[in-house]
C-alpha positions in Angstrom: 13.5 9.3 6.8 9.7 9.6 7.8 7.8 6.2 7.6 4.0 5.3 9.1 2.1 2.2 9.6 -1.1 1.4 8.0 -3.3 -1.6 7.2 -4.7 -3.0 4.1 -7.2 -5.3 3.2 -8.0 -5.3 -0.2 -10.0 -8.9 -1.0 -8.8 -10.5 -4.7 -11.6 -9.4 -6.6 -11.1 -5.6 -5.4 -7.6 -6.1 -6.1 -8.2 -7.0 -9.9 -8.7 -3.0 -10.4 -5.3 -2.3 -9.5 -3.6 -5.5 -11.7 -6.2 -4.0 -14.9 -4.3 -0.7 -14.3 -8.1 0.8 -13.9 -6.8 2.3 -10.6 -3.0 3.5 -10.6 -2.6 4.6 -7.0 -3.6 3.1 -3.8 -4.5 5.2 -1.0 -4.4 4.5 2.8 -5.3 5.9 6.1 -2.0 5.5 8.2 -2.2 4.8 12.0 -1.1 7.9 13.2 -4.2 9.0 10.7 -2.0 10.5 7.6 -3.6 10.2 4.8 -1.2 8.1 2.4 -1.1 7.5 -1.0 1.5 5.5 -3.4 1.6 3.8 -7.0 -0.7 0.1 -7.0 2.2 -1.6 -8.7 4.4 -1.7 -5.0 1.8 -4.0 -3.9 2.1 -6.5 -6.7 4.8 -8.2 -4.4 2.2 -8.9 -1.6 -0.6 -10.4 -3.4 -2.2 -13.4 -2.5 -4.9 -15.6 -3.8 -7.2 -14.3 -1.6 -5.9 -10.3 -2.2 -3.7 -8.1 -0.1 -4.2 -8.1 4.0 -1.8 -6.9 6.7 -0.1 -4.4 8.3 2.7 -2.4 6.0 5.2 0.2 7.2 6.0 2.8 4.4 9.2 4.7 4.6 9.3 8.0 2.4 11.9 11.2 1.6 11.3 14.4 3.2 9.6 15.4 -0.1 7.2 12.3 0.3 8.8 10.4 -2.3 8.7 6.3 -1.5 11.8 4.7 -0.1 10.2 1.2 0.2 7.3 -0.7 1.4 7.4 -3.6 3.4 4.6 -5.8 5.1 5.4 -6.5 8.5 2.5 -8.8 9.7 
């Protein structure tokens, strides 16, 4: 299965959008410089007080679909 690296830093106040449901999809540039792009609720796991920050691997089906996202620093 396909999966890139990319980093997020979405501050708490930005992130408020996504928790509202004013924004449904987050998208994000990955290293390799793929444009990505995945439902806002999968990052409801990694929020903080102060938002969501770090570096995320996203593994995907062959039709793009999302396998799982995981934060891995």
């Amino acid at each position: 299965m396909p999966r890139k690296f990319f980093t997020l830093n979405i501050s708490a106040t930005d992130y408020q959008a996504y928790y509202r449901g004013q924004s449904q999809v987050v998208m994000a540039q990955s290293e390799d410089g793929h444009r990505l792009q995945f439902p806002a609720i999968e990052l409801r796991k990694f929020v903080s007080h102060t938002g969501v920050h770090g570096r995320f691997e996203i593994t995907f089906t062959d039709e793009s679909k999302l396998v799982n996202l995981r934060k891995v620093g």
